[in-house]
C-alpha positions as CSV (number, residue, x, y, z in Angstrom):
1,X,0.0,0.0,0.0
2,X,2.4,2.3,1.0
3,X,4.5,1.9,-2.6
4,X,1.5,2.7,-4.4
5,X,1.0,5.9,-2.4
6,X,4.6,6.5,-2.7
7,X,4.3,5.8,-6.7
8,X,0.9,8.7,-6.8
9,X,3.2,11.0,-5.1
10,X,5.6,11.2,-7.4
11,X,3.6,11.2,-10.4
12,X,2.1,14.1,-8.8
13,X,5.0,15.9,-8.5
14,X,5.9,14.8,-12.1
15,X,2.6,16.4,-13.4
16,X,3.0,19.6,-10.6
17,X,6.7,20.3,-12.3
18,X,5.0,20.3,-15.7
19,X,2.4,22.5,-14.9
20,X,5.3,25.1,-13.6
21,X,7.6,24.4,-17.1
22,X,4.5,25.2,-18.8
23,X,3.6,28.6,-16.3
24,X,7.2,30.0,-16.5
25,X,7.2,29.2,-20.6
26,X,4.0,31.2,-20.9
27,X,5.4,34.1,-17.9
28,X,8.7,34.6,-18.8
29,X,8.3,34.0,-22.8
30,X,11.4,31.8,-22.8
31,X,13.7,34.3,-22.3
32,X,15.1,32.7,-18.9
33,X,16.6,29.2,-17.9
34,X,13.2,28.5,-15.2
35,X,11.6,26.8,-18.1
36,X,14.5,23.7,-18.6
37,X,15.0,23.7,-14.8
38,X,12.1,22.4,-14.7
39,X,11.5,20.1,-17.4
40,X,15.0,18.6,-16.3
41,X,13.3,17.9,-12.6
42,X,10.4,16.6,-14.3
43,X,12.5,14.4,-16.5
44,X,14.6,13.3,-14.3
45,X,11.7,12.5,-11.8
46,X,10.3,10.4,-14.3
47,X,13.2,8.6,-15.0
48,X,13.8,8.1,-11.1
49,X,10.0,6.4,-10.6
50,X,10.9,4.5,-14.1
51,X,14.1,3.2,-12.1
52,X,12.5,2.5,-9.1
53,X,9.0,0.9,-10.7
54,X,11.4,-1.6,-12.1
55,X,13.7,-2.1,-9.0
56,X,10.2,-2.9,-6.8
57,X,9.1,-5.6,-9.6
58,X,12.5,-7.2,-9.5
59,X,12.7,-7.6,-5.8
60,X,8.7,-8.4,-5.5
61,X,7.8,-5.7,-3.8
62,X,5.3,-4.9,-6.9
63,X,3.5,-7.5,-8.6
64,X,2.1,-7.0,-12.0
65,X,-1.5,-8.1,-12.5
66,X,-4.1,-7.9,-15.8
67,X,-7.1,-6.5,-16.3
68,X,-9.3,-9.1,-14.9
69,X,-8.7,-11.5,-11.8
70,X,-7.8,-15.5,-12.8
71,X,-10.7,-17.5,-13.2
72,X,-12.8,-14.4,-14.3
73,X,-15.0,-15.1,-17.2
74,X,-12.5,-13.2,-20.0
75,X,-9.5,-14.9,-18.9
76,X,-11.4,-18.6,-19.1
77,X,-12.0,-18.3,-23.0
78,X,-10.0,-20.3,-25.6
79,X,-8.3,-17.9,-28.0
80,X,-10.2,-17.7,-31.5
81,X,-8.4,-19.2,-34.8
């Protein structure tokens, strides 16, 4: 539970950092270095959660699941030929 709260938070952030590249682009008419600050935190945010996303699958602490639960109706069907 707490990774997925964790993982919302910092996509969060990512979106909040956007939202400011996208203010001081629009404020300062990209005449100043605010702009790149802050699409380098974002990117480098994003690359962080990428980093750690796959670090918690590898050691389990994540756990990948589809769409629908086993034994649910759609995962029960034969694939069509």
């Amino acid at each position: 539970m707490y990774a997925k709260v964790f993982i919302l938070a910092v996509f969060a952030v990512i979106v909040i950092s956007l939202g400011r590249a996208l203010f001081t682009l629009i404020q300062d008419k990209g005449r100043s270095d605010r702009t790149v600050r802050a699409l380098t935190v974002r990117i480098a945010l994003s690359v962080g959660l990428f980093a750690l996303l796959m670090l918690g699958y590898a050691t389990g602490i994540l756990r990948p699941h589809g769409i629908y639960a086993a034994g649910h109706q759609v995962t029960l069907k034969a694939p069509a030929d």
